[in-house]
C-alpha positions as CSV (number, residue, x, y, z in Angstrom):
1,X,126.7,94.2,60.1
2,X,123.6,93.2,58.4
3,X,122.5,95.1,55.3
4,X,119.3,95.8,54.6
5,X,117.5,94.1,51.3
6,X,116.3,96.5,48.4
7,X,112.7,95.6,49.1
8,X,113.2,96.6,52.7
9,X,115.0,100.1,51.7
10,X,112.1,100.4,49.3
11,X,109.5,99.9,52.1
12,X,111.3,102.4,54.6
13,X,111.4,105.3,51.8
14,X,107.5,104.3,50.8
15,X,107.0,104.4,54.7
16,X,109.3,108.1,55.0
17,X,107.4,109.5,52.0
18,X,103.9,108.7,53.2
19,X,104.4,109.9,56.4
20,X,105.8,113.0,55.2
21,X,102.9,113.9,52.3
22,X,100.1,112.4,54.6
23,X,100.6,112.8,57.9
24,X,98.4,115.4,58.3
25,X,95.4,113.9,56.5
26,X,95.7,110.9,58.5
27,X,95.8,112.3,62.0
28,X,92.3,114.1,60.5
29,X,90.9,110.9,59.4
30,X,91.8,109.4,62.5
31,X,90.2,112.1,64.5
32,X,86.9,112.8,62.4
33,X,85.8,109.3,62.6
34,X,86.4,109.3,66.5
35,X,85.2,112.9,67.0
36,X,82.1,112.3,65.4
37,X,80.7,108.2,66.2
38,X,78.5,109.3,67.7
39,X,77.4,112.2,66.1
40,X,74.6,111.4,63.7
41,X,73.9,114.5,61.9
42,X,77.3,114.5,61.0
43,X,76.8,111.9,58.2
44,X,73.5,113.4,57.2
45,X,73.0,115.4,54.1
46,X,70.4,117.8,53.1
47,X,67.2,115.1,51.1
48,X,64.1,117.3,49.0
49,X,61.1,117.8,51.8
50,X,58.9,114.7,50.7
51,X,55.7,115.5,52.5
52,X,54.1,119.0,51.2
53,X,50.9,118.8,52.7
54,X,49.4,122.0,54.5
55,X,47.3,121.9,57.5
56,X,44.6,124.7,56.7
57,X,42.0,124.2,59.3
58,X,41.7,127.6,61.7
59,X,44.8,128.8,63.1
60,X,46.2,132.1,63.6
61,X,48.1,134.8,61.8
62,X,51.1,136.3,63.5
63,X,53.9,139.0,62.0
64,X,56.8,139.6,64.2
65,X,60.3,141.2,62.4
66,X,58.4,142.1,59.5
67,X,57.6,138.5,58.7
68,X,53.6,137.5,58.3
69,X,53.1,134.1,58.7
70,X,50.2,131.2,60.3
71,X,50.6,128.4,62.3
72,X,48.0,126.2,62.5
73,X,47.3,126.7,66.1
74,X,44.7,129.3,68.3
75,X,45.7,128.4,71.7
76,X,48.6,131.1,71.8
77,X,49.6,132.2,75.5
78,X,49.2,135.8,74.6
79,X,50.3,137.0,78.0
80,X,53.7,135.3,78.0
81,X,54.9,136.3,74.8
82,X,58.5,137.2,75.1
83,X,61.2,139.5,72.9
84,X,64.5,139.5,74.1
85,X,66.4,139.2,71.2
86,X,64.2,136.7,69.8
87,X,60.8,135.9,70.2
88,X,59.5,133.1,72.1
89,X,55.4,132.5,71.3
90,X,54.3,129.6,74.3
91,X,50.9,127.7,73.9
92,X,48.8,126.2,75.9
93,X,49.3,123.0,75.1
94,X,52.8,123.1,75.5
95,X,54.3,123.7,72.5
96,X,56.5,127.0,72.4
97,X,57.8,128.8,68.9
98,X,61.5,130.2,69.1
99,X,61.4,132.9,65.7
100,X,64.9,134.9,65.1
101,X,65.9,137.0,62.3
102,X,68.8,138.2,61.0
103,X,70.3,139.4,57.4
104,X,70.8,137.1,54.4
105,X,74.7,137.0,55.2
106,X,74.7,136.9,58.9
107,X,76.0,133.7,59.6
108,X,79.3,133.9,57.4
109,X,79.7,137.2,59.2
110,X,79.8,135.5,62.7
111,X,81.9,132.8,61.3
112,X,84.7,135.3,59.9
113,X,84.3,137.3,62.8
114,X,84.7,134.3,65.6
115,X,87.2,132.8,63.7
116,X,89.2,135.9,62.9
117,X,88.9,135.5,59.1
118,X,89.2,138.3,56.5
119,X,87.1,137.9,53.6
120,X,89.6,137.6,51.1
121,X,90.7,134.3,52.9
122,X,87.4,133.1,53.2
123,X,86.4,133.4,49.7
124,X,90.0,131.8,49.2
125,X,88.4,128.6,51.5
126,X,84.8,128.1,50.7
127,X,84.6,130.1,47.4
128,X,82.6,133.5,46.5
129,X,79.1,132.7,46.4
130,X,78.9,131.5,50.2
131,X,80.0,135.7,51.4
132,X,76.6,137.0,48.9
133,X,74.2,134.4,51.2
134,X,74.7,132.0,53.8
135,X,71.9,129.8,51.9
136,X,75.1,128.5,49.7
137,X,77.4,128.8,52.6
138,X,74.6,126.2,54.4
139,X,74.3,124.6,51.6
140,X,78.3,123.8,51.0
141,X,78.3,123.2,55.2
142,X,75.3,120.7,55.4
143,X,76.7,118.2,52.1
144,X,80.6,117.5,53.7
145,X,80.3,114.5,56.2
146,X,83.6,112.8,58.0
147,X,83.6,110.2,55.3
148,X,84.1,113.7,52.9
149,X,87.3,113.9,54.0
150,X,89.6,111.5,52.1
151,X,93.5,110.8,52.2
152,X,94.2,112.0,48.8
153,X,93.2,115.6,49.7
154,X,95.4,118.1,49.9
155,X,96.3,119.7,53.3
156,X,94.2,122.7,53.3
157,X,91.2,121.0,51.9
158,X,91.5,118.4,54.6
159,X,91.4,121.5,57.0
160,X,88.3,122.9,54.7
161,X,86.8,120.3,55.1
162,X,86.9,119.5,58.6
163,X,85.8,123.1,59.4
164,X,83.0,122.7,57.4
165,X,81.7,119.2,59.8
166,X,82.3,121.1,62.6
167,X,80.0,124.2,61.6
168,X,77.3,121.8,60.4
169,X,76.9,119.9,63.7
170,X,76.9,123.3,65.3
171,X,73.8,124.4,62.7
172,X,71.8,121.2,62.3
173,X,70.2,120.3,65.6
174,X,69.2,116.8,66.7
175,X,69.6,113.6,64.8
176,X,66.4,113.2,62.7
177,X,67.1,114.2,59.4
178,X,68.1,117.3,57.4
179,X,65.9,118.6,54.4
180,X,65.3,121.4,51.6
181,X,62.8,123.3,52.0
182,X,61.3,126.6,49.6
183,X,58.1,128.6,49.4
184,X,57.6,132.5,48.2
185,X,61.2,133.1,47.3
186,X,62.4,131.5,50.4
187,X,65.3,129.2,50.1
188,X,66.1,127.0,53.1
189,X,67.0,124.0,55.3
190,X,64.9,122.0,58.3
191,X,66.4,120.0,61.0
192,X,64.6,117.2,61.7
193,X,61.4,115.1,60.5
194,X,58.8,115.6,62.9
195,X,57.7,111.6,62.4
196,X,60.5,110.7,64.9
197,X,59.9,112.9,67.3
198,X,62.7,114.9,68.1
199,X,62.4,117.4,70.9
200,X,63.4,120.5,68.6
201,X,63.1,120.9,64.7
202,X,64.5,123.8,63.4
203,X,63.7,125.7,60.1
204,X,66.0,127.9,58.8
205,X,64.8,130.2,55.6
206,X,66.8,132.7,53.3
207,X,65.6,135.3,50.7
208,X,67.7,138.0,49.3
209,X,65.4,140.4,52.4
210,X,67.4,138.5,54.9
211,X,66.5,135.2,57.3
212,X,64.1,134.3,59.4
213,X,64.2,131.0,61.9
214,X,61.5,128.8,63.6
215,X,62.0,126.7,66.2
216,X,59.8,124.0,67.6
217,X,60.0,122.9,71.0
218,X,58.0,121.7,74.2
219,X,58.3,122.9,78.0
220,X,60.9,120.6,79.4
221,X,62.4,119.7,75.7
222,X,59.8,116.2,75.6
223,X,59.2,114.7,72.2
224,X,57.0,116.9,69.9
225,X,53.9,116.0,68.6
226,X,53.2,118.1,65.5
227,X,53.2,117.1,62.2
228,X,55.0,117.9,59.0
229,X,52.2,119.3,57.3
230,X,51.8,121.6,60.4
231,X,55.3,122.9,59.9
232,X,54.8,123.3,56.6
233,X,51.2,125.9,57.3
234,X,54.5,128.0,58.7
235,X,56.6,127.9,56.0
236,X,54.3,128.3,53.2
237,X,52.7,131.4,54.6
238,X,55.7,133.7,55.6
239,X,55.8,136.6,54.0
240,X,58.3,139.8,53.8
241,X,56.1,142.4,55.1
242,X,57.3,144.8,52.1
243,X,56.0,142.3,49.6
244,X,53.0,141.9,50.9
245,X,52.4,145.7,51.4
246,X,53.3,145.7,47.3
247,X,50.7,143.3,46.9
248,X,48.3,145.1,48.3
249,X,48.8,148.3,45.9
């Protein structure tokens, strides 16, 4: 009978012992760079808002959830404004504005309450300051791509880690880019740059008052044609309505 060769014997028990320490972390390397190809926003992190322009010319004033705020727009389809749940505000020209609320820690809520996580185990996973504001647990979400995940981790970071991709491509819509955004003790992120086109960009903003979302779209889900600046008439003119009534004492 042949016997094997001490390299050989060497290579089987390298073989045995990688298999056994690494399995797991390469069956989730293999899958995360299949699962997400063709995912985009997947590999995207969160880039500083470049363009900070403001659109000021007319527009109108609008407070819905306790929020104040202007978009730069007067053509507002004032008879097909709907609330159920959250508010839809159409235009005439097309363009409709999705706004929701919702508390500054609503979104780890739904996460430990869809995946049937106590909070001990979640501060265990993605550490204490994401359960005080789901600003850091975006924050911690938006930064991990699939090319986060590397061989050396350990088992239950892989897992981390992989949890954490799959929550951001559920959050971040479309494919255009992700960036920070803040203005009046807002802290936030938005989905997509407006110079591509996408057909939705999302804008997401935390304060220790809770969250408020806007959400850009067109009848039919064609390309937008705002502009950044536009956007940005939004987001630098929301106000908490209790902050404003204190400003006015």
């Amino acid at each position: 009978m042949r016997k094997w060769g001490i390299p050989t014997a060497l290579a089987l028990v390298s073989i045995g012992a990688y298999a056994w320490f690494f399995w797991f972390q390469t069956l989730m390397l293999i899958e995360m760079h299949y699962s997400y190809r063709h995912i985009p926003i997947a590999h995207m992190t969160p880039v500083q808002l470049s363009d900070h322009r403001i659109d000021s010319d007319g527009g109108t004033k609008l407070s819905f959830y306790g929020y104040d705020f202007e978009v730069p727009w007067k053509d507002i389809d004032t008879e097909h404004i709907q609330s159920k749940g959250l508010i839809l505000i159409p235009f005439r020209s097309g363009l409709e504005i999705i706004v929701g609320h919702g508390s500054s820690h609503m979104l780890v809520d739904t996460v430990m309450e869809n995946t049937k996580t106590d909070r001990g185990d979640f501060r265990a996973a993605y550490g204490a300051p994401v359960l005080q504001s789901d600003y850091e647990f975006l924050k911690l979400a938006l930064n991990v791509t699939p090319a986060s995940v590397r061989l050396a981790d350990s088992k239950q970071e892989v897992a981390r880690k992989s949890s954490l991709v799959l929550i951001k491509t559920l959050i971040a819509a479309g494919d255009s880019g992700i960036f920070e955004v803040q203005a009046n003790g807002f802290r936030g992120f938005q989905y997509g740059n407006p110079g591509n086109h996408p057909k939705r960009i999302t804008v997401t903003l935390c304060s220790a008052d809770g969250e408020v979302e806007f959400s850009f779209s067109r009848k039919g889900m064609t390309p937008l044609a705002i502009s950044q600046a536009e956007i940005n008439r939004v987001i630098q003119t929301v106000r908490y309505k209790s902050e404003v009534e204190t400003a006015q004492k």
